[in-house]
Each structure stands twice: as C-alpha cells, then as structure tokens.
C-alpha positions as CSV (number, residue, x, y, z in Angstrom):
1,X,124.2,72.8,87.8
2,X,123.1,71.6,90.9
3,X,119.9,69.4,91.6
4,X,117.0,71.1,94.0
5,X,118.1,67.7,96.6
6,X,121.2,69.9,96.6
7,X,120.9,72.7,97.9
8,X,118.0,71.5,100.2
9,X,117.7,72.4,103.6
10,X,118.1,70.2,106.4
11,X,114.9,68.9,107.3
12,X,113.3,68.9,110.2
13,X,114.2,65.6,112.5
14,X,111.7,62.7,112.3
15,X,111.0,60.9,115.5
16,X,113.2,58.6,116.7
17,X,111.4,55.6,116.9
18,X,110.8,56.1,112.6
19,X,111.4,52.7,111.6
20,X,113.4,51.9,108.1
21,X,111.5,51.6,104.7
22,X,110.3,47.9,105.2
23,X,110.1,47.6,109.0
24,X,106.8,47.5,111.4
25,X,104.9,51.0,110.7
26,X,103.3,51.0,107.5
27,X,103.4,54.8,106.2
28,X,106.3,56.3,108.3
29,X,109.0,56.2,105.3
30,X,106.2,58.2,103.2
31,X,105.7,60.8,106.1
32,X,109.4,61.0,106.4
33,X,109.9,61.9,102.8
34,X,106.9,64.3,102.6
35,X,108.4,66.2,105.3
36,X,111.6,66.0,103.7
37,X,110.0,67.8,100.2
38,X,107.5,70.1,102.0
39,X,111.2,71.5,104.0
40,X,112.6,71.9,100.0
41,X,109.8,73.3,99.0
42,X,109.3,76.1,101.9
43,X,112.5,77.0,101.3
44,X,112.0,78.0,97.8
45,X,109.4,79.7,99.1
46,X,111.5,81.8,102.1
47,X,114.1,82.7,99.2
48,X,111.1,84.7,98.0
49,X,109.2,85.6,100.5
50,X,108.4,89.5,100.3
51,X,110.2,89.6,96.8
52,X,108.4,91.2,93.6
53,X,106.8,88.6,91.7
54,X,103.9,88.0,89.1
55,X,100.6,87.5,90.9
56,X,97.4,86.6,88.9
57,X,94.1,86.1,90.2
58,X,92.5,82.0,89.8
59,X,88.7,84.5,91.1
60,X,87.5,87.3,91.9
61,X,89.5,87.0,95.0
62,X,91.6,83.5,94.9
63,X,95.4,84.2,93.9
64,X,98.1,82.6,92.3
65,X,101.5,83.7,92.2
66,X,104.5,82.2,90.2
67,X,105.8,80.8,93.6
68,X,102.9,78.6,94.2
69,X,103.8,77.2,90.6
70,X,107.5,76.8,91.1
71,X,106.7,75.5,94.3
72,X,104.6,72.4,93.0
73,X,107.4,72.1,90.0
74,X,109.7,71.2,92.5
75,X,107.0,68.9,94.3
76,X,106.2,66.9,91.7
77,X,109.3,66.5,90.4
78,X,110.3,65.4,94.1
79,X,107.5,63.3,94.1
80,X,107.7,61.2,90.9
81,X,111.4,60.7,92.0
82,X,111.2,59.3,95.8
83,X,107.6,57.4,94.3
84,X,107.6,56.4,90.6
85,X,104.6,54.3,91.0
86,X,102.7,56.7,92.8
87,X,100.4,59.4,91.1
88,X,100.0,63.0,91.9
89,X,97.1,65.5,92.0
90,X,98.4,69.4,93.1
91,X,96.0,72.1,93.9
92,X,97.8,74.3,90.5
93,X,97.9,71.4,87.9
94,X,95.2,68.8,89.0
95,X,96.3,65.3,88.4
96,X,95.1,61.7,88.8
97,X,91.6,60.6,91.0
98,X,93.0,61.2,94.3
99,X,89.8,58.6,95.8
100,X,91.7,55.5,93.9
101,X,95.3,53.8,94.8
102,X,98.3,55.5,96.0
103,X,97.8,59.3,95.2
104,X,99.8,62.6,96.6
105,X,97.3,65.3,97.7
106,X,99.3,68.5,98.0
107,X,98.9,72.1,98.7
108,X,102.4,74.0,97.0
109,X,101.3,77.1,99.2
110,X,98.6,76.8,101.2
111,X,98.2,80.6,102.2
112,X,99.0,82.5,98.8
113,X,97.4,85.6,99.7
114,X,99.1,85.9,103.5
115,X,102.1,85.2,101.0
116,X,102.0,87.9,98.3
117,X,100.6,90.9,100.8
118,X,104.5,89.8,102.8
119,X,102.3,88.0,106.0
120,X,104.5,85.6,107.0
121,X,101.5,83.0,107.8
122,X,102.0,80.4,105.1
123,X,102.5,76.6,104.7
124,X,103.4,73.7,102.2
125,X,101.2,70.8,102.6
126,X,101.6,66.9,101.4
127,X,100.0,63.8,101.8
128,X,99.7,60.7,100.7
129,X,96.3,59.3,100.0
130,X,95.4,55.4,99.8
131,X,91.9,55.0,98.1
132,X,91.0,58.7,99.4
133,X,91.6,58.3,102.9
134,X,95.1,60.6,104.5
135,X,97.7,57.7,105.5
136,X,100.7,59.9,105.8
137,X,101.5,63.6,105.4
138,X,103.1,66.6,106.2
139,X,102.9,70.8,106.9
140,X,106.3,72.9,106.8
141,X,105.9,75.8,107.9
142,X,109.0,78.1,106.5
143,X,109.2,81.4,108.4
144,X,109.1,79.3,111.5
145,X,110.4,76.8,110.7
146,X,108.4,74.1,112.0
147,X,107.6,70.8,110.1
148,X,104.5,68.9,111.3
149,X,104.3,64.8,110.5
150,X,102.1,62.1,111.0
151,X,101.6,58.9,109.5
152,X,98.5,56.0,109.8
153,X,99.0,54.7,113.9
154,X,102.3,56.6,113.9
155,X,101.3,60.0,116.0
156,X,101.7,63.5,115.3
157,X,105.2,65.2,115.5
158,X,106.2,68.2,115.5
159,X,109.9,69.0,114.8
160,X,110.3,65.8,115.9
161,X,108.8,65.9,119.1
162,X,105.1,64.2,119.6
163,X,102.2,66.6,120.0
164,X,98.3,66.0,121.0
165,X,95.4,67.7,121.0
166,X,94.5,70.4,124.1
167,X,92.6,68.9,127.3
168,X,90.4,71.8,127.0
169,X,86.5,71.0,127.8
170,X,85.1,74.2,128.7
171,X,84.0,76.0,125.5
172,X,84.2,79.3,126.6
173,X,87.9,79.1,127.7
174,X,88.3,77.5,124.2
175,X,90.2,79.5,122.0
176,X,89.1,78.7,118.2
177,X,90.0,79.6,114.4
178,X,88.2,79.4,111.1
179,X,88.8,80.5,107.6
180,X,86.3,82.5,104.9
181,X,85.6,80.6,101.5
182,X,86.8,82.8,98.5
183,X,82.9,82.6,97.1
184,X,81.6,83.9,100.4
185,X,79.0,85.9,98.6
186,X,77.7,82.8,97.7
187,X,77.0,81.9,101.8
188,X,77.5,85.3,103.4
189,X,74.6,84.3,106.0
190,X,75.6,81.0,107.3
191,X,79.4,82.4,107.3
192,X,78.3,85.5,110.0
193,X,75.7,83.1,111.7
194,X,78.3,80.6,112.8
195,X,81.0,83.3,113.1
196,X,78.5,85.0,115.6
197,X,77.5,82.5,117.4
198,X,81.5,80.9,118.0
199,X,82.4,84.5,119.1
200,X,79.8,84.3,121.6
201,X,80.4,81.3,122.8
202,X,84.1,80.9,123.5
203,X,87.4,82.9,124.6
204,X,88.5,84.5,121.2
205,X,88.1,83.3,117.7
206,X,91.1,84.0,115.3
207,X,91.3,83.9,111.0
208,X,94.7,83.0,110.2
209,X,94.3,82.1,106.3
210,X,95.9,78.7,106.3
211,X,93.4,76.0,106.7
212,X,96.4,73.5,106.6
213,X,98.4,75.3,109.7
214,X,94.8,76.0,111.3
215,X,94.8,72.2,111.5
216,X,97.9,71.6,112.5
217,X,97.8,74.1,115.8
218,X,94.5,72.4,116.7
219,X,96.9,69.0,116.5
220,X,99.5,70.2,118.9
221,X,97.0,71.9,121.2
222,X,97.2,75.9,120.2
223,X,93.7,76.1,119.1
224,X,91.0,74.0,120.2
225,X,88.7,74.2,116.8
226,X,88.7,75.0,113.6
227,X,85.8,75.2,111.1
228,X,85.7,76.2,107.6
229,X,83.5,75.7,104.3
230,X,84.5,75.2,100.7
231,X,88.1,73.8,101.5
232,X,89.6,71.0,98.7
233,X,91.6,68.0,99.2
234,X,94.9,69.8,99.3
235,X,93.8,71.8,102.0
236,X,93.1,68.9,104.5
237,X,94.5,66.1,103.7
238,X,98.0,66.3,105.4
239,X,96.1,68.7,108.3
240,X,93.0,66.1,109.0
241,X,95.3,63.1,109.3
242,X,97.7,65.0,111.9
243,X,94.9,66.4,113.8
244,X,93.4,62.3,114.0
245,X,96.9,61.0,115.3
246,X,96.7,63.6,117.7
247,X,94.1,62.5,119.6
248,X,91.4,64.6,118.0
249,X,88.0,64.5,115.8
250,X,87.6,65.8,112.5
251,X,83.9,65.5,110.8
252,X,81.8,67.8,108.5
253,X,79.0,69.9,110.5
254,X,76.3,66.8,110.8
255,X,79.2,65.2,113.1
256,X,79.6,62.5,110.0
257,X,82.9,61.1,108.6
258,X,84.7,63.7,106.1
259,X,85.8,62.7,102.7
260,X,88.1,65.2,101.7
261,X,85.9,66.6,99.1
262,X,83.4,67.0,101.3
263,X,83.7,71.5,102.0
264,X,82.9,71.5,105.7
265,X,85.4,70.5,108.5
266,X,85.3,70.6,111.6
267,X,88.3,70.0,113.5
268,X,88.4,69.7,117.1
269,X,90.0,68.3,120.6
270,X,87.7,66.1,120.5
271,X,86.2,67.1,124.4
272,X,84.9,69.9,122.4
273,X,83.4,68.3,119.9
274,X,79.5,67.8,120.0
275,X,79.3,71.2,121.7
276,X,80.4,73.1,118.6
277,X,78.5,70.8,116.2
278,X,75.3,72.3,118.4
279,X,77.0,75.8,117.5
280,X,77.2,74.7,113.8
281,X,74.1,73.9,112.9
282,X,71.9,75.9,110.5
C-alpha cells in the first residue's frame, strides 16, 4: 500500500529565492515543508468534501467531524517524520507546551462547520513555534487551491508569489471581517457593540468562519481587518506570522503584543490600526 507522501499532491511552488536546508534564512525549509503537509492534508480533505461523514459536537455549537481527525493523523504523522526532534500540539489531540522549544501549532481544519454544512470556505493551518512565538507556517486552502507561506524575515507568499498588506488608510473605504466565538452567550454584548460600531464605521464587514484564512486575506491585501475573541493557538499561529511578514500589525484590543493564548486579535494593514483599536474598546 502506498504511503500518504504518495499520492500527495503537488504543492504549491515556494519562492524562488527559498534557500536550501542549511543556507542564510533561518525558518524557510520549515515553511517549505509545512506548506508541503498543509497541500496533503487539504487534499484529504477535498476527497471529502460534501461527502456523508460522522459529525459530533466538541459544544453546544463547536463540531468535530472524522475529517478533522484524519486530517491531523496524517499531520502528525507528517510531522514527526520531516521533524523527529520536534514536538506537536494539534487543536484535536493537544500535545506538548507549545510556549517552550521547537513546537508545531496546527489547525487540521480550521473551518469545520463551513466544512460539514458543504461551504467551501475551509483551511489547514501549520506553524512552527520557537518558545511560543510563530517563526514559520503555513494556510492551504483546498477548494482554491491557494497555499499561503511565511517564515521569520522571509515574507509572505502566496502560491509562490509575495503578497503585502493593503495601502488602505481611510477606514470607511476599509473593507473588514471578524468571526463569532462558539460561547458567544457568554459575551453577547461586547460581540454586537464592536460588530455595530465596525459596521458603522467602514465599507462592509464580512464573517467568513476561518479565522486562519481571515488572516491570511488581511496578509495579501483582501481585507483590511480582522478581529475576533476566544481564538486558540492553532487558530493564529500560522495566520499572525503571515499577516507580520506582510507588512502588517497584529495586537490584542489594548494595542499590546499577542501571545497566542491571548483570545483577542486584532489584525490589521497596519495604516488602520489605532483607528480600529479606538472602535474596539469597551
């Protein structure tokens, strides 16, 4: 029987410029290798796309079908093979501290509910985290087809092309997503008060229901902010870090560094930025 390297798909092509595993940029064999996996992985995923399949619930309204665990099967064991050193911490199985050493933050299918309703709005995500911090990582998405990499002082790519943020600095031409926490009972108010408020403010706001692919149009300049609460690691890691190499700013809602635990993001062109914190506050 074949191995899942296989029957892979052809990844996406990495920049030209990636150097070799022990040549000058620090990171860019990692990013090249995520993207590589994330491509496997979406493609499991496309096989089934708007299939039958078991679909359980994690919460009252958090889902978890048996694609997002065949999809971080095949990650890890992706992983562990390309990186035997490294440890591994997947939103389905948990893992190792992902704030110490050389850890793999990943998302097997960041969008589960797009996913099992047959949306077509859904992404793998994987990133490789040095004490905590993002230093390489990457989104597929599989319907489209597009792969998103970045790696520490490498740039953001996008099917192998280099993307940046927009040059938009007029908030009300800005065109802006966010994304609803699972719990929102639990902040209902401050959900609709920013949500009202952003509406208001600029040229549309959109809810997608991938915070990882919400990050990654902000990157390459289709959105011009995103903002969510109650997001985890695997959410943002790979998103954050290609949003920073693309010229943009990512902080919680006080404007203040964001460790990947940390719930609030907001992600944003940067011009844009202390505007929408203003629209933020509570």
């Amino acid at each position: 029987m074949s191995s899942p390297a296989d029957s892979s798909p052809t990844p996406a092509p990495m920049p030209t410029s990636t150097p070799a595993p022990g040549q000058a940029a620090p990171f860019a064999h990692e990013a090249a290798v995520a993207a590589r996996i994330a491509a496997m992985a979406g493609a499991l995923l496309k096989g089934r796309f708007a299939t039958a399949m078991q679909v359980d619930f994690k919460g009252a309204t958090d889902l978890v079908t048996e694609m997002d665990l065949a999809s971080e099967r095949l990650i890890r064991d992706e992983l562990a093979r390309a990186f035997p050193a490294d440890a591994l911490f997947g939103e389905e199985t948990g893992g190792a501290d992902w704030r110490q050493g050389r850890v793999w933050v990943f998302d097997p299918l960041d969008g589960t509910t797009n996913f099992a309703h047959g949306l077509p709005i859904f992404s793998v995500s994987i990133a490789l985290c040095l004490d905590g911090r993002p230093v390489a990582g990457a989104v597929h998405q599989p319907i489209a087809g597009e792969t998103f990499v970045a790696w520490t002082n490498g740039g953001a790519w996008l099917n192998g092309a280099p993307i940046r943020v927009s040059a938009q600095d007029d908030l009300h031409k800005a065109l802006v997503v966010t994304g609803f926490p699972y719990r929102i009972g639990d902040q209902i108010d401050e959900v609709l008060a920013r949500l009202r408020r952003m509406i208001l403010a600029t040229q549309g706001v959109r809810r997608l229901g991938s915070a990882a692919l919400d990050l990654c149009a902000v990157a390459m300049g289709r959105f011009d902010v995103f903002w969510e609460t109650s997001l985890q690691p695997w959410d943002v890691a790979a998103g954050r870090l290609l949003v920073e190499e693309a010229g943009g700013r990512v902080t919680d809602f006080a404007g203040q560094p964001m460790p990947l635990d940390r719930g609030q993001l907001l992600a944003t062109n940067g011009r844009l930025h202390e505007a929408v914190l203003a629209m933020l506050a509570i």
